[in-house]
C-alpha positions in Angstrom: -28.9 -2.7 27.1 -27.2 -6.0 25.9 -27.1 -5.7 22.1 -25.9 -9.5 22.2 -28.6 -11.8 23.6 -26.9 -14.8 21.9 -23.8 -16.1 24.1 -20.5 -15.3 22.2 -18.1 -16.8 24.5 -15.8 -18.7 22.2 -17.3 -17.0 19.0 -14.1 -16.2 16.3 -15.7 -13.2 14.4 -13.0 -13.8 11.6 -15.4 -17.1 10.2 -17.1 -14.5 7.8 -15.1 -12.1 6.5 -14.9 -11.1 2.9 -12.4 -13.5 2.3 -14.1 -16.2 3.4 -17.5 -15.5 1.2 -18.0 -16.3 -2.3 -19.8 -14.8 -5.5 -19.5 -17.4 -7.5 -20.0 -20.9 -6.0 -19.1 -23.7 -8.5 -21.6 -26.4 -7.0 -24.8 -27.8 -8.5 -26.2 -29.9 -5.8 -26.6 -29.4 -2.1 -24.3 -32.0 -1.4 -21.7 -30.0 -3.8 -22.5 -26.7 -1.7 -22.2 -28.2 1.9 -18.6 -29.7 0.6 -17.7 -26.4 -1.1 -18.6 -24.8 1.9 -16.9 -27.2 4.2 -13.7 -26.3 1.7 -13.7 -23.0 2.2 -14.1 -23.1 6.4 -11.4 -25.8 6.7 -8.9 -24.1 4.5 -9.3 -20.7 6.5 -8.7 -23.1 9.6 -11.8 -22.4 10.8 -13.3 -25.6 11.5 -11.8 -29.4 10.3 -13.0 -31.7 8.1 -14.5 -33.4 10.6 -16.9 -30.4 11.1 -17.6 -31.1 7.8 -18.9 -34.5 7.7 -20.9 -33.4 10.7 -22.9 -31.1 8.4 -23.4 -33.6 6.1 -24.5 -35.7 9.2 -27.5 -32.7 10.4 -28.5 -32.3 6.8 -29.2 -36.3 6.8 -31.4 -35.6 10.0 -33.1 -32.6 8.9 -33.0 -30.8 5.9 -31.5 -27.1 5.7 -33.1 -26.4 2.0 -36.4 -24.6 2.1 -39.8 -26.2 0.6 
């Protein structure tokens, strides 16, 4: 049975790893948490900043925050 229905080709499972997580976020605003976020995945080298502005770009399309 395939325990992985999702395709993972490519996938980097070093993205989230305890380094990469944080208990204390700094940022007040959701605009402050998708750049602190961001941050955190382009220092690790996970993604670039790039990436990043594309987030911003999605969360100008459709909201991520919950009602």
């Amino acid at each position: 049975m395939d325990l992985h229905p999702i395709d993972t080709t490519g996938f980097d499972a070093d993205v989230l790893t305890l380094e990469s997580i944080t208990t204390a976020p700094t940022a007040t605003t959701r605009d402050k948490a998708i750049r602190e976020a961001g941050e955190r995945l382009v220092a690790r080298g996970c993604v670039t900043p790039a990436y990043v502005d594309a987030m911003f770009a999605r969360e100008a399309e459709v909201s991520s925050a919950a009602p």
